[in-house]
Wavefront OBJ file of the C-alpha trace (Angstrom):
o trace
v 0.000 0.000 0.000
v 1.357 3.342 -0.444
v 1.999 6.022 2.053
v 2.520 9.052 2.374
v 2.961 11.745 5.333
v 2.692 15.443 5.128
v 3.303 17.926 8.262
v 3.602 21.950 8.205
v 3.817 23.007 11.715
v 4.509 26.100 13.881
v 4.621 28.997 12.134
v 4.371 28.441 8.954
v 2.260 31.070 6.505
v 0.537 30.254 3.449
v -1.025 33.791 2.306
v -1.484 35.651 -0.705
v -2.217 32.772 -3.037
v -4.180 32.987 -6.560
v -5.251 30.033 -8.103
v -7.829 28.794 -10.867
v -8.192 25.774 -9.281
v -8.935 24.501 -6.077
v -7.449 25.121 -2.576
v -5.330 28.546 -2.196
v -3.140 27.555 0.957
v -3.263 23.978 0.979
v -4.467 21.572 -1.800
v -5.200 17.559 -1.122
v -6.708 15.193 -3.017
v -6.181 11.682 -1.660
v -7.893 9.185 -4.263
v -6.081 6.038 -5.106
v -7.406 2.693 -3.493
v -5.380 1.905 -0.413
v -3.661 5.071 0.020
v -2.753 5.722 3.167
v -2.317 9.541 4.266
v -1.124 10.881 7.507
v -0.724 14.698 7.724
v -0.607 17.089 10.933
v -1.377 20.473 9.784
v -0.044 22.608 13.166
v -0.229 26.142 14.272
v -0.529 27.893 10.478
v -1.745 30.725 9.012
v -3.851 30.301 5.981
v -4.534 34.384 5.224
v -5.955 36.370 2.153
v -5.863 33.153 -0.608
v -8.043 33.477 -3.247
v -9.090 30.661 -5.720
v -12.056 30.118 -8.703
v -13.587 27.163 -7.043
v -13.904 25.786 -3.665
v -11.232 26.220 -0.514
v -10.389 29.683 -0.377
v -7.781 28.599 2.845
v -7.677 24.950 2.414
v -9.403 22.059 -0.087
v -9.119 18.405 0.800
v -10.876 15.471 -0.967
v -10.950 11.790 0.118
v -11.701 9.302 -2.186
v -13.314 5.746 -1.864
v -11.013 2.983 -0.195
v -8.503 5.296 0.959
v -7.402 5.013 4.875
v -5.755 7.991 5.737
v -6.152 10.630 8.474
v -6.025 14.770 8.322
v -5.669 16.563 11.786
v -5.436 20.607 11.254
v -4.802 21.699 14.956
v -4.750 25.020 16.185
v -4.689 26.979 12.859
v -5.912 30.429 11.387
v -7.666 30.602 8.045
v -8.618 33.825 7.789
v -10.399 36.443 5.108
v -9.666 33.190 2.174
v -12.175 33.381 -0.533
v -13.538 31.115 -3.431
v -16.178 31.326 -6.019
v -18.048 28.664 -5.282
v -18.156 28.466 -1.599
v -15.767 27.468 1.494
v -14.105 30.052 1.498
v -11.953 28.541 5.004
v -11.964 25.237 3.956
v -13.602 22.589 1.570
v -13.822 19.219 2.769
v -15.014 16.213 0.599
v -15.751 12.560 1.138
v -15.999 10.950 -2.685
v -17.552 8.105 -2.060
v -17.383 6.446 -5.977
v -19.754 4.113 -5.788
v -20.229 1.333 -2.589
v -16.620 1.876 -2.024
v -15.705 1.796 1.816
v -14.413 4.985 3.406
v -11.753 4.715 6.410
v -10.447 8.281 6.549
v -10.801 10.746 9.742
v -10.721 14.368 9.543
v -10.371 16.282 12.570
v -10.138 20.110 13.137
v -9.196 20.866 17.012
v -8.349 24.980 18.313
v -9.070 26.507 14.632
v -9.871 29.924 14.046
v -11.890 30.453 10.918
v -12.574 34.509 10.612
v -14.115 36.408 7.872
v -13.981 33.918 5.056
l 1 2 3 4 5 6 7 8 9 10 11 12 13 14 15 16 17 18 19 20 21 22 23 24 25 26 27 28 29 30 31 32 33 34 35 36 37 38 39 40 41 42 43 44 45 46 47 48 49 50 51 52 53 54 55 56 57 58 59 60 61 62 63 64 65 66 67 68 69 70 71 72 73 74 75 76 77 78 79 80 81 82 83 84 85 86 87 88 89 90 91 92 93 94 95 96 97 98 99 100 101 102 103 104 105 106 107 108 109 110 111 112 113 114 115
């Protein structure tokens, strides 16, 4: 199975972003069958991104049979924007068809202002 681990922690800004796409700060789309994920998003700053779709801040997507886990803990997103909506954060479970889901997402101590 393949695996992969992302962390940004303490301090770490992601502002001032412009994208056609999807997620201005951060960007995730875990989607092959039996991926397996860990990332600990810490104590950022996700600040004035702007994209043309969804997840002004931050846009994750999980697809079917993966088995990872997302934990964003104690970060700011703050005055992010999108065209479609979540402007803080977009957040997706793709189910594709009766596949099973295993993947957690947890937000702890987040401060989402004026997205």
């Amino acid at each position: 199975m393949p695996s992969e681990e992302l962390q940004l922690s303490t301090n770490d800004v992601l502002s001032r972003n412009t994208y056609t796409g999807r997620g201005g700060g951060l960007g995730m789309a875990i989607r092959a069958p039996g991926t397996i994920v860990f990332s600990f998003v810490k104590d950022c700053v996700f600040q004035y991104n702007v994209v043309q779709t969804w997840g002004g801040g931050a846009y994750i997507i999980f697809g079917g049979e993966s088995n990872s886990t997302i934990i964003l803990n104690g970060n700011q997103f703050i005055e992010n924007e999108s065209k479609y909506g979540a402007g803080g954060i977009f957040i997706a479970f793709h189910n594709g068809g009766n596949k099973k889901r295993f993947s957690r997402f947890y937000i702890l101590n987040c401060a989402f202002i004026r997205n």
